[in-house]
N, C-alpha and C positions, 0 to 999 in steps of 0.2 A: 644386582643379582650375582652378578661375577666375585664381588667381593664377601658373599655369602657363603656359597660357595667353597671357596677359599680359606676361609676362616676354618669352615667346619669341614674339611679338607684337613685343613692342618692339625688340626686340632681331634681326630679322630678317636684319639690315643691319651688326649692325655686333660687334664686343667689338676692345679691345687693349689699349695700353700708354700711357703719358704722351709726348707728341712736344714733345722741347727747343724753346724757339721759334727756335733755330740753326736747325733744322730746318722750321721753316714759314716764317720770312722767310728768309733767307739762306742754305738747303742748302749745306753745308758737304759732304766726302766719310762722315761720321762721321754727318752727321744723312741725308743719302741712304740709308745703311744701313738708319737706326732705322726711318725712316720705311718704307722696304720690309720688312723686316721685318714688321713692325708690319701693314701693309695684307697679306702674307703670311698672318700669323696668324687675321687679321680673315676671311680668303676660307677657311681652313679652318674657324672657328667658323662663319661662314654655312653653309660646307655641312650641318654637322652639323642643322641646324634646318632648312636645303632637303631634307636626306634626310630626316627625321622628317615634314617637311608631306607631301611626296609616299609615304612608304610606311606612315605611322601606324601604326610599330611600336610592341608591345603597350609598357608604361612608357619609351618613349623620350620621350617629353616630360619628365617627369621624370628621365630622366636628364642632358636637356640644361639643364631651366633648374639643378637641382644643379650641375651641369658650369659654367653658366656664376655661380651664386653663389660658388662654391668659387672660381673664376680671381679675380671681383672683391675675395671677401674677400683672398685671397692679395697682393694689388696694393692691399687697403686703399684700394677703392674701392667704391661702386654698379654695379651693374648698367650702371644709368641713365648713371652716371659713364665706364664702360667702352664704352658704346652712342656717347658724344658722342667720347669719345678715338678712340673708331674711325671714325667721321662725319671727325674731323678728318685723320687719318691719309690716310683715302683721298681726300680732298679733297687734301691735299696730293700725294699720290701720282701722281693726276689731271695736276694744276698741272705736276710735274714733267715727267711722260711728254710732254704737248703741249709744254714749252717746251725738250725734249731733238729733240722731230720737227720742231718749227722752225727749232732749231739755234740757240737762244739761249744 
């Protein structure tokens, strides 16, 4: 259970995909995509562990850190590895939006 826990702990913020570095220096229309995407998918795995904390439904912890091992294994990656990929995604997602509102 500790390692449950922990997982969805860590992970409260974030899961995704690999982001091309087209897409973190130089958005292209192609890496724009990935990258929404990507911070897309990331805001529905957070919910899944925002609903779990708030209604601590009976084995939903376990179903979410399974949920979230099974994506990583699937992406042949970490957990931990999917946690940083989605950190990065929405950081760039971030980056985006302000420099699309300033009109850069």
């Amino acid at each position: 259970m500790h390692t449950i826990k922990a997982i969805v702990t860590a992970t409260v913020l974030v899961l995704g995909l690999s982001v091309p570095a087209s897409a973190q220096n130089e958005p292209s229309g192609q890496g724009l995509l990935v990258v929404a995407k990507m911070t897309g998918a990331c805001g529905i795995l957070n919910s899944m562990i925002q609903f779990q904390t708030s209604t601590q439904m009976a084995g939903g912890e376990e179903f979410v850190a399974r949920f979230w091992n099974v994506e990583a294994a699937r992406l042949g990656l970490t957990v931990q590895q999917l946690s940083d990929q989605c950190d990065e995604s929405i950081g760039a997602y971030d980056r985006i939006w302000k420099a699309l509102e300033s009109g850069q």
